[in-house]
MARDO-255005 format. One record per residue (C-alpha): x, y, z; residue number from 1. Coordinates in nm, 2 decimals, padded with zeros to 4 digits. Each point is the difference from the previous one (the first is absolute). Last residue first. Layout:
BEGIN
<<X,Y,Z>,NUM>
...
***
This chain:
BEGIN
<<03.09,11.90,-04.15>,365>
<<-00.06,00.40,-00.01>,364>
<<-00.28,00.21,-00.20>,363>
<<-00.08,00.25,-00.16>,362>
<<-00.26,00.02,-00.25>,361>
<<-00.04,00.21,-00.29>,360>
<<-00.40,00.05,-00.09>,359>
<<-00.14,00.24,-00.22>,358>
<<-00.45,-00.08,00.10>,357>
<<-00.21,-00.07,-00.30>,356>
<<-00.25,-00.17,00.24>,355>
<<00.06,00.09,00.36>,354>
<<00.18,-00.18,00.22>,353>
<<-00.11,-00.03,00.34>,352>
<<00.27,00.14,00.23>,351>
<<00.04,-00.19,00.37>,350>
<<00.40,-00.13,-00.05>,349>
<<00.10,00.38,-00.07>,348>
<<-00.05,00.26,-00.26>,347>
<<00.25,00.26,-00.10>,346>
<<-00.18,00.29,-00.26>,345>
<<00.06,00.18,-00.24>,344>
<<-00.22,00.30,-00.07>,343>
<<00.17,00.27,00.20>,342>
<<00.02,00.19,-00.37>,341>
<<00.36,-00.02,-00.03>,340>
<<00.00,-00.35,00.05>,339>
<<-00.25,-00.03,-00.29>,338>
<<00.25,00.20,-00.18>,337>
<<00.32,-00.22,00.04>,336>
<<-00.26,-00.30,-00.04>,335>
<<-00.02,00.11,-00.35>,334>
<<-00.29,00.15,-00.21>,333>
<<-00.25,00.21,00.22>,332>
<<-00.36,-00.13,-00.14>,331>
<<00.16,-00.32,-00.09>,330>
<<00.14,-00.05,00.34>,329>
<<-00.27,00.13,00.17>,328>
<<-00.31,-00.21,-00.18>,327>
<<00.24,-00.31,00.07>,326>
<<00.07,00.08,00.39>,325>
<<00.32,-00.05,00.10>,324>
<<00.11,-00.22,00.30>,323>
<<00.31,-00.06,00.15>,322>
<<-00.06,-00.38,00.20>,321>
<<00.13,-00.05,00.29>,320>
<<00.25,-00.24,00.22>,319>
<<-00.13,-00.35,-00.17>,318>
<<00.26,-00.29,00.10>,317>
<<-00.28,-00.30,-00.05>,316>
<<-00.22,00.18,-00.24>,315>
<<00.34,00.11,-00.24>,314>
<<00.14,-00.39,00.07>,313>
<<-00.34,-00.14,-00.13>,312>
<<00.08,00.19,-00.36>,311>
<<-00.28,00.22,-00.17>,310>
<<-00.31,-00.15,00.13>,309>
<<00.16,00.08,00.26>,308>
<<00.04,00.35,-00.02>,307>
<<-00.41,00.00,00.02>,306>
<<00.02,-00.14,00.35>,305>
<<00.27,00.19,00.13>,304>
<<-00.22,00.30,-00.14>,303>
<<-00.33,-00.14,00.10>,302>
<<-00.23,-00.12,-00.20>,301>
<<-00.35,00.15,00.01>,300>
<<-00.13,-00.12,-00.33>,299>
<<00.17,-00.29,-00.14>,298>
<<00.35,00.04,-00.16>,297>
<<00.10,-00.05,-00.41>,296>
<<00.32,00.19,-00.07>,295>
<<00.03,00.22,-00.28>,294>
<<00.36,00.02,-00.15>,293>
<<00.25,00.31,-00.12>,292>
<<00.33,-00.17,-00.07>,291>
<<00.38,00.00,00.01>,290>
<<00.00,00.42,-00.01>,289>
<<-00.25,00.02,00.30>,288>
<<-00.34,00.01,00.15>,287>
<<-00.22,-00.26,00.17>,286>
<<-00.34,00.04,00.04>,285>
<<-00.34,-00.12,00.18>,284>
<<-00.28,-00.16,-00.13>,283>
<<-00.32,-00.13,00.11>,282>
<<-00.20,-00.29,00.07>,281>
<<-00.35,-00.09,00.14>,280>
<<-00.07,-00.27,-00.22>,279>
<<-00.28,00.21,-00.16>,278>
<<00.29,00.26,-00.06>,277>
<<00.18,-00.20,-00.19>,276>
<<-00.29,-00.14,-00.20>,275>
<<-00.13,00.38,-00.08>,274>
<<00.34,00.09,-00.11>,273>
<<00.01,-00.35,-00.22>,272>
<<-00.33,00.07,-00.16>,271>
<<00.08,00.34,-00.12>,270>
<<00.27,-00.10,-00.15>,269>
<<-00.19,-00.29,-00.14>,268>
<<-00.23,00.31,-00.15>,267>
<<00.31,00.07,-00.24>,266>
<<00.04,00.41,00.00>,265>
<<-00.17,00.31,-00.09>,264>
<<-00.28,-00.13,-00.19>,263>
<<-00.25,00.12,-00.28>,262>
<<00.04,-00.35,-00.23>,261>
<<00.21,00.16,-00.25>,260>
<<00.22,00.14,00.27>,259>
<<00.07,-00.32,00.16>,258>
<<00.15,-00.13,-00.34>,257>
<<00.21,00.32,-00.03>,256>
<<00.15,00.00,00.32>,255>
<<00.10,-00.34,00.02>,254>
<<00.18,00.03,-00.32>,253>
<<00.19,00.30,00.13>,252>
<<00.07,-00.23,00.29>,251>
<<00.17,-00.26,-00.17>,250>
<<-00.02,-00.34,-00.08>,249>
<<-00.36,-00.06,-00.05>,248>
<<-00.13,-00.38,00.11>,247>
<<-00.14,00.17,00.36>,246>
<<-00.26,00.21,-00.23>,245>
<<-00.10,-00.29,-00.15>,244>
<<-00.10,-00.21,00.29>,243>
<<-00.11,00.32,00.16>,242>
<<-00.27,-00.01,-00.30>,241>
<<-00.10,-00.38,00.06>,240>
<<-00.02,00.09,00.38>,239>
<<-00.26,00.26,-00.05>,238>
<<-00.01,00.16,00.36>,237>
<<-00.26,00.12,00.21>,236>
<<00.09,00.07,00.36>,235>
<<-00.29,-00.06,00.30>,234>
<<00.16,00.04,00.38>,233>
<<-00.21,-00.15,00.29>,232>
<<-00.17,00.16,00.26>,231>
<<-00.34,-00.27,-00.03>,230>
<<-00.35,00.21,-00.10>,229>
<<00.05,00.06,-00.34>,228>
<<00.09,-00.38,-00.11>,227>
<<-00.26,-00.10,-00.19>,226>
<<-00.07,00.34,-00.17>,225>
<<00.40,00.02,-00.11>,224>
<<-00.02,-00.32,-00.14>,223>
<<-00.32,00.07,-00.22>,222>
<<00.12,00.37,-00.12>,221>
<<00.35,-00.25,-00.11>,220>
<<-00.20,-00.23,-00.19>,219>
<<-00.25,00.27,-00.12>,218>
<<00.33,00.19,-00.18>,217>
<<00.26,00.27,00.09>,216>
<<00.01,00.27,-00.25>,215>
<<00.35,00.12,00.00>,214>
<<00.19,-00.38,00.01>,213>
<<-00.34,-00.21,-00.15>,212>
<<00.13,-00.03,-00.35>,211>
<<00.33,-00.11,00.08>,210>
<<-00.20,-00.32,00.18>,209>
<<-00.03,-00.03,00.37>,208>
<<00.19,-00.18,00.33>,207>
<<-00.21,00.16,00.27>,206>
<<00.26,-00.05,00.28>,205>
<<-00.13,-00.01,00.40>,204>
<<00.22,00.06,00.27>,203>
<<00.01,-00.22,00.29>,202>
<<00.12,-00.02,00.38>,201>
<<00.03,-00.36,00.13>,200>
<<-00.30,-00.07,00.27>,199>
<<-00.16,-00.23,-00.33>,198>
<<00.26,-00.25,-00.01>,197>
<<00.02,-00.06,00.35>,196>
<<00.37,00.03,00.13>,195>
<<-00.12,-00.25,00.30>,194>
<<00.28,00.09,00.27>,193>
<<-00.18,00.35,00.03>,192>
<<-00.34,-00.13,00.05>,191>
<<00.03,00.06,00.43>,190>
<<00.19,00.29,-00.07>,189>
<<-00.30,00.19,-00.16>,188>
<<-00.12,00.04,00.27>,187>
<<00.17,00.33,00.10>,186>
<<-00.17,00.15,-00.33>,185>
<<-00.28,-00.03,00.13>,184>
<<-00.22,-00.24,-00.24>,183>
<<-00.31,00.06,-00.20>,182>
<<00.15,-00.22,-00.33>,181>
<<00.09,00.23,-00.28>,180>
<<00.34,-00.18,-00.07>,179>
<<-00.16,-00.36,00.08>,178>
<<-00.18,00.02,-00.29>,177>
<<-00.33,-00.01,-00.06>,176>
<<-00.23,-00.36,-00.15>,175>
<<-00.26,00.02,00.30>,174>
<<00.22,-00.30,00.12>,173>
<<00.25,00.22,-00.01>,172>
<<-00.12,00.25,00.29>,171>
<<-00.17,-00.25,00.16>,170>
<<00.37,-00.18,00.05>,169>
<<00.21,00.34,00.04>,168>
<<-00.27,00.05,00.32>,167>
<<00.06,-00.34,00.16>,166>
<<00.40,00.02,-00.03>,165>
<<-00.03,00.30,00.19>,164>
<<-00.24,-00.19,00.30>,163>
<<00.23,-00.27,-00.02>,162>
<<00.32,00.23,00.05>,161>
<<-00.20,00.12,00.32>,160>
<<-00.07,-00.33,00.12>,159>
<<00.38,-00.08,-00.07>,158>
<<00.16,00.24,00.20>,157>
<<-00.13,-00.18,00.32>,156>
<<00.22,-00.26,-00.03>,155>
<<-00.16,-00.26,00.27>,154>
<<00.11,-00.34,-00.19>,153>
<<-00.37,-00.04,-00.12>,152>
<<-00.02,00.35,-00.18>,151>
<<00.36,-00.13,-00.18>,150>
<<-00.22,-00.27,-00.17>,149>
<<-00.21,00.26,-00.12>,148>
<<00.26,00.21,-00.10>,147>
<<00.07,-00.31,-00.26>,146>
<<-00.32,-00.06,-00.13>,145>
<<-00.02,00.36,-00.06>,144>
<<00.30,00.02,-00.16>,143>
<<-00.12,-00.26,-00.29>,142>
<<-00.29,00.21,-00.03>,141>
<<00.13,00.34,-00.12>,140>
<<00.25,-00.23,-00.21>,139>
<<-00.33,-00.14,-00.23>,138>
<<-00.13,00.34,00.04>,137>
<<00.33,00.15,-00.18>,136>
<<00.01,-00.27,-00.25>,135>
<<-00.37,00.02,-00.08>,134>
<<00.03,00.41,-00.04>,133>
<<00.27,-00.02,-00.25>,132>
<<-00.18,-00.20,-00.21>,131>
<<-00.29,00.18,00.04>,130>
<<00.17,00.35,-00.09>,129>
<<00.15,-00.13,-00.29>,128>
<<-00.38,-00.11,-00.16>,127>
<<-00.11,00.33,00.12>,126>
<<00.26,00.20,-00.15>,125>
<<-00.09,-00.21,-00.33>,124>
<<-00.39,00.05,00.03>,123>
<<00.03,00.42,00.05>,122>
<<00.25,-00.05,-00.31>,121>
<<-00.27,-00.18,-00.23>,120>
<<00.17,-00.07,-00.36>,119>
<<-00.21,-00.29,-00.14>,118>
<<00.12,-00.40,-00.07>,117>
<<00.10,-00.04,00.38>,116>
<<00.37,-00.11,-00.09>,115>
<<-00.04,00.31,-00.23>,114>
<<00.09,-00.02,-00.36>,113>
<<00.32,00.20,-00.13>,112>
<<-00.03,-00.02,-00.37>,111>
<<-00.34,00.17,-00.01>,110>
<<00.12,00.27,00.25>,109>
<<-00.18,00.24,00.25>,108>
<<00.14,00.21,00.23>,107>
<<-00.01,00.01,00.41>,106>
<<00.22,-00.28,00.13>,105>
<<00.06,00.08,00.38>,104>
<<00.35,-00.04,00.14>,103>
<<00.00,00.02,00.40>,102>
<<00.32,00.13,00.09>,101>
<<00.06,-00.16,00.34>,100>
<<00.17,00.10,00.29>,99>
<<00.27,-00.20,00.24>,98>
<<00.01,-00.30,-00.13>,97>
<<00.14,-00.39,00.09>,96>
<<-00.39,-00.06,00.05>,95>
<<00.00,00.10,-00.39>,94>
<<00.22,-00.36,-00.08>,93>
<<-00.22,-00.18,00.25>,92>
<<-00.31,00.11,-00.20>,91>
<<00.27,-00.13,-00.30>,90>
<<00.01,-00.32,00.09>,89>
<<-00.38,-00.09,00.06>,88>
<<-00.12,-00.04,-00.30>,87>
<<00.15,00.08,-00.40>,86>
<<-00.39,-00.04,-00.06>,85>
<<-00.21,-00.18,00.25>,84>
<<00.21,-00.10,00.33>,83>
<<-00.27,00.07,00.26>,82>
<<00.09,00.38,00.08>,81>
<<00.05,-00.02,-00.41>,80>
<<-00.39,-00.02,-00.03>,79>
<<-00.12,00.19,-00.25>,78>
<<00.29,00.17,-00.21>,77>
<<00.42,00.15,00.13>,76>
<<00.19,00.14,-00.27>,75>
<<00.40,-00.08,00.08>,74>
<<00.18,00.22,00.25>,73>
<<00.25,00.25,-00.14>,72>
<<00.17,00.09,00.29>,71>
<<00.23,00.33,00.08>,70>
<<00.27,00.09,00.21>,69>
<<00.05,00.38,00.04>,68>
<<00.30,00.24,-00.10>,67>
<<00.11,00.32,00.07>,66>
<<00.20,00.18,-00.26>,65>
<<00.41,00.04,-00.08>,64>
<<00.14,00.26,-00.23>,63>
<<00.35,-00.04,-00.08>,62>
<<00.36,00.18,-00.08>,61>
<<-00.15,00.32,00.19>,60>
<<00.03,00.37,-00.06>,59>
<<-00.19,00.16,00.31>,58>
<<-00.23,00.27,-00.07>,57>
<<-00.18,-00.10,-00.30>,56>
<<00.01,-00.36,00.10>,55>
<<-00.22,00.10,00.30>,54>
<<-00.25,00.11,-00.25>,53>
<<00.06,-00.39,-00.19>,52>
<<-00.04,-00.18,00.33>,51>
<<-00.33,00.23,00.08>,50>
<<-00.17,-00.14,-00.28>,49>
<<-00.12,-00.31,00.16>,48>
<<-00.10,-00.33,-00.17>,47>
<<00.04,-00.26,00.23>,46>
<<00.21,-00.31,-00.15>,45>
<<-00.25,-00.28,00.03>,44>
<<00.22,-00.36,00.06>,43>
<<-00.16,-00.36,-00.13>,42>
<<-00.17,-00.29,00.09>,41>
<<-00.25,-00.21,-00.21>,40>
<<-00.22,-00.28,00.15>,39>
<<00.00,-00.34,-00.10>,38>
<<-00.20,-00.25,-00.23>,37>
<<-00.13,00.26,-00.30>,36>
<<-00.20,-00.14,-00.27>,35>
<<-00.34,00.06,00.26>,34>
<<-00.14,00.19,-00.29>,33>
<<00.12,00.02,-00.32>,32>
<<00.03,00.33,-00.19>,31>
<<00.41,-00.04,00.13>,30>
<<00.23,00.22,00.12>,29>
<<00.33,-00.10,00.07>,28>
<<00.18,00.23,00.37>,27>
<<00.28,00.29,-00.06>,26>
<<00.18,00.06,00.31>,25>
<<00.10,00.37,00.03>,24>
<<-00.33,00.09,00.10>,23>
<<-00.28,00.21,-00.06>,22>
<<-00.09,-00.05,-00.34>,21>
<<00.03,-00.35,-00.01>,20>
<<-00.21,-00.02,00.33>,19>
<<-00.27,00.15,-00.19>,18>
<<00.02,-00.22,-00.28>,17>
<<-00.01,-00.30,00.26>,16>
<<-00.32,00.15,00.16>,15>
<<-00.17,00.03,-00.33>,14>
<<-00.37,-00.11,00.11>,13>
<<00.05,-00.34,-00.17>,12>
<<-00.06,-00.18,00.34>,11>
<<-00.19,00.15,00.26>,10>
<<00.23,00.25,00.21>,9>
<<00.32,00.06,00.21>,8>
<<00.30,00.21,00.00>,7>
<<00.22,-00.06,00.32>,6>
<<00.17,00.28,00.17>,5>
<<00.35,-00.18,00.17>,4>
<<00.14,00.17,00.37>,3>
<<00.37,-00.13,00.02>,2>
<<00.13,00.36,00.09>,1>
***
């Protein structure tokens, strides 16, 4: 789909261990700060435990799951809007974005000193926030300056965008982000060509010690107070453990280790499904003897649009799409019987896939 998450946060906060966990690119850490010069990319395969259920029912040779781009970007600190730190680089690296895991460092550790010299995650967000915010106002401003020379050519669009641009620049210059901004959601168009930093969708990650995984701790209590009042997503996650858990070679091993520690599953899993869906994505299925794969759409897709993400000739011929429901074809077994049972479907150019949608396309080229 080309739409990238990208993980951000002070530096030292255990972004780059996440990432590790997540993706099939593994990234150096370091206790350093600032010792990394570029930003890590990798692939997320998304966890999803209806391949193996469809496996079940149709013998395959593979399984195949969606995937996502992700981007390690190196800790940000005081001042990288004006070149401080790793500087301005990677604020262009998270312009290239589409949502941001915000990485919040909430543990202590002696051998892991803070950049600030305490451990303060109300401060960190903050200090990210800021950053953010001055790019975004320092945009917000250059586009005045130029709708205001369009005012003077007669294009009477541009006092309106001006009077848009106006309200995102209180609105950070009272240190908020331009995703909370009192703007119609028509307006928004006149910002849309900016990417600001802070419009990008977010989900915060408590990164926390073992000790903390059933109890929570006064870091996390302190985050979650902070930022009650904004819709955004809080996970808690100790990245040091998932580090661990994603170094086991099989899933028995898995199994055990998460059950010592009272969970069901790794929390990145978690993490991932939650990313996916913050990017607006969802799955749909393709079934058969070769292969049973996932494929990565966005939400509200059509068919022809959603079979090309498949091939470009199966969107360019598209005829119809057959269409099984998942919860049907588990519940009923075989597409013999969910024929049977009036519950397959043919769907034409205007269908919106759904998520876990049985697709087999036809088509003609």
């Amino acid at each position: 789909m080309g739409l990238q998450c990208g993980i951000i946060g002070i530096a030292n906060c255990g972004k780059t261990t996440l990432f590790n966990c997540m993706s099939n690119t593994k990234a150096e850490t370091t206790s350093f700060a600032f010792a990394s010069n570029k930003s890590n990319i990798g692939v997320i395969n998304v966890p999803d435990a209806r391949l193996s259920q469809l496996e079940k029912l149709q013998t395959t040779e593979k399984l195949v799951a969606a995937t996502v781009d992700i981007v390690d970007i190196p800790g940000l600190a005081k001042g990288s809007s004006h070149g401080e730190g790793i500087g301005n680089q990677f604020l262009a690296d998270i312009r290239n974005t589409d949502a941001l895991i915000h990485v919040v460092r909430c543990y202590d550790d002696d051998n892991l000193p803070h950049i600030e010299g305490s451990i303060n995650p109300v401060r960190d967000i903050e200090t990210i926030d800021l950053e953010l915010q001055v790019k975004d106002l320092e945009s917000v401003e250059k586009k005045i300056v130029r709708m205001e020379k369009l005012i003077k050519t007669g294009d009477k669009d541009a006092k309106l965008a001006i009077e848009v641009l106006k309200v995102y620049r209180e609105h950070l210059e009272n240190m908020q982000n331009a995703r909370t901004a009192p703007v119609k959601e028509d307006d928004k168009k006149y910002v849309a060509d900016l990417s600001l930093l802070t419009m990008k969708p977010v989900m915060f990650v408590c990164n926390i010690d073992e000790n903390s995984i059933n109890a929570g701790n006064k870091y996390v209590e302190a985050v979650k107070k902070s930022i009650q009042e904004e819709n955004v997503k809080i996970l808690t996650i100790a990245a040091a453990l998932e580090s661990e858990i994603a170094e086991l070679e099989t899933n028995a091993e898995k199994l055990e280790f998460l059950q010592d520690y009272g969970l069901t599953e790794p929390s990145v899993n978690i993490l991932i499904r939650e990313a996916y869906d913050m990017l607006n994505l969802h799955s749909f299925f393709t079934v058969g003897p070769k292969e049973i794969k996932a494929w990565t759409i966005k939400k509200g897709m059509t068919a022809p649009e959603a079979s090309g993400t498949i091939h470009s000739d199966l969107q360019r011929g598209f005829i119809r799409a057959e269409v099984m429901k998942y919860n049907d074809f588990i519940e009923l077994g075989s597409e013999n019987a969910v024929k049977n049972a009036g519950k397959f479907h043919v769907e034409g150019k205007n269908y919106i896939v759904d998520d876990g949608d049985i697709l087999h396309i036809r088509f003609n080229v």
